[in-house]
C-alpha positions as CSV (number, residue, x, y, z in Angstrom):
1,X,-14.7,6.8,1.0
2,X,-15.1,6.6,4.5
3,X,-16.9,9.4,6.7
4,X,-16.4,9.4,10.2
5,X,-18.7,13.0,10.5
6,X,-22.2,12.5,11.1
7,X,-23.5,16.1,9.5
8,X,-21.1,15.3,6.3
9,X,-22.8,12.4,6.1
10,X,-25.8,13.7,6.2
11,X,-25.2,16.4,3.6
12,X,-23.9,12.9,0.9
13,X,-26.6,11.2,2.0
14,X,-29.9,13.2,1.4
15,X,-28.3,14.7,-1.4
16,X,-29.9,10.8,-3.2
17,X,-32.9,11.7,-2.3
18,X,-36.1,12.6,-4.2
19,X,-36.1,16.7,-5.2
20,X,-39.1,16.4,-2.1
21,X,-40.0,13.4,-0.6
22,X,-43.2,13.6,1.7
23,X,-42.8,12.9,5.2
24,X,-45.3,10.8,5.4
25,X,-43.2,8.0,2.4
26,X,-40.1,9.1,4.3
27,X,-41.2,7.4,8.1
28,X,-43.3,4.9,6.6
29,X,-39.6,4.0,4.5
30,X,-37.6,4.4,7.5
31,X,-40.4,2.1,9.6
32,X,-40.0,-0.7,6.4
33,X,-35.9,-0.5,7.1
34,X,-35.9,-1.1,10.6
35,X,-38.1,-4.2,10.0
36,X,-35.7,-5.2,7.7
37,X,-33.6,-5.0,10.2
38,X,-35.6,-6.8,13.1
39,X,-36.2,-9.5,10.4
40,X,-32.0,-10.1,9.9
41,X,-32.5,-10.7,14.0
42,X,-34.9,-13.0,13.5
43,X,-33.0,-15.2,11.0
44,X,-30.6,-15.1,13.3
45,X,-32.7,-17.1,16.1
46,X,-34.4,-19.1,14.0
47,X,-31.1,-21.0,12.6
48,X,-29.3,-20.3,16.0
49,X,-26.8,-19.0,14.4
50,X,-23.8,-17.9,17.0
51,X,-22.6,-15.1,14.5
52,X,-24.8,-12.3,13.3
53,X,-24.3,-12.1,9.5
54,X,-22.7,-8.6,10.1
55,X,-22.7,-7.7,6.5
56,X,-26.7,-7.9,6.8
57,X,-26.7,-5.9,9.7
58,X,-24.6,-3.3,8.9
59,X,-26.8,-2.5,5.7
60,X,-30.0,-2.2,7.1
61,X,-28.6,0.2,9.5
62,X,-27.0,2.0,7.0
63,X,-30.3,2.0,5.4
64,X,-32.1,3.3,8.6
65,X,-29.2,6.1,8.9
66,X,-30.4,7.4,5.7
67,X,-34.2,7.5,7.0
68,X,-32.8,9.3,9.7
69,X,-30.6,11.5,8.1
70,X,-33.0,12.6,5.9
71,X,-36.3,13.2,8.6
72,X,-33.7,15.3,10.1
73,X,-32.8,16.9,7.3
74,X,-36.6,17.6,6.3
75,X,-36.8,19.4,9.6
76,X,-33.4,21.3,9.7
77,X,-31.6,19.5,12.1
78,X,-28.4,18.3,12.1
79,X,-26.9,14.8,13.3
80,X,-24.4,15.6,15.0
81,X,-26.9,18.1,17.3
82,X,-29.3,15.3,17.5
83,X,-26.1,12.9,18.7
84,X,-25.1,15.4,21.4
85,X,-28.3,16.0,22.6
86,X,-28.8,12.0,23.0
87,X,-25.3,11.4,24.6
88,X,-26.2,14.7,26.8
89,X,-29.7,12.9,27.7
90,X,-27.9,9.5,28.2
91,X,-25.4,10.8,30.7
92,X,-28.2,12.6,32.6
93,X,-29.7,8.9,32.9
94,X,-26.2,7.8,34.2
95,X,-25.7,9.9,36.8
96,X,-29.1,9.5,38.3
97,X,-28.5,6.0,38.1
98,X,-31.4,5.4,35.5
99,X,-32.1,1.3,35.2
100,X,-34.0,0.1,32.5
């Protein structure tokens, strides 16, 4: 099944959660998953590798997504407000010609 809507995602997602997992298990797990995911980086410099091992990747992400999903959840907000909101925020930056 693919879904390509970030709020029904959301809804699947947390719905494999715990009946109430605590905040505080809920960022320290999503914290864990995105060293996970620094860690795939890592691997990748150490061997030198040319090609990230995508598959990797793309499950510790998918991982994080579910962190995410379900903080948001946890304080009734929806993905798809927090995505505008950060796209919204993003172009802001463009058009006053942010520079990181």
């Amino acid at each position: 099944m693919k879904i390509s809507n970030l709020d029904v995602y959301q809804a699947e997602a947390t719905s494999f959660a715990t009946k109430h997992p605590s905040l505080d298990t809920l960022f320290i797990g999503l914290s864990a998953e995105v060293g996970e995911l620094c860690s795939e980086r890592m691997k990748e410099l150490r061997s030198d590798r040319k090609n990230p091992k995508q598959e990797e990747v793309a499950s510790e992400l998918g991982d994080v997504l579910w962190y995410v999903a379900t903080i948001a959840s946890t304080y009734n907000i929806q993905l798809s407000d927090i995505a505008t909101n950060n796209v919204t925020k993003l172009n802001t930056r463009k058009e006053n010609n942010y520079d990181r």
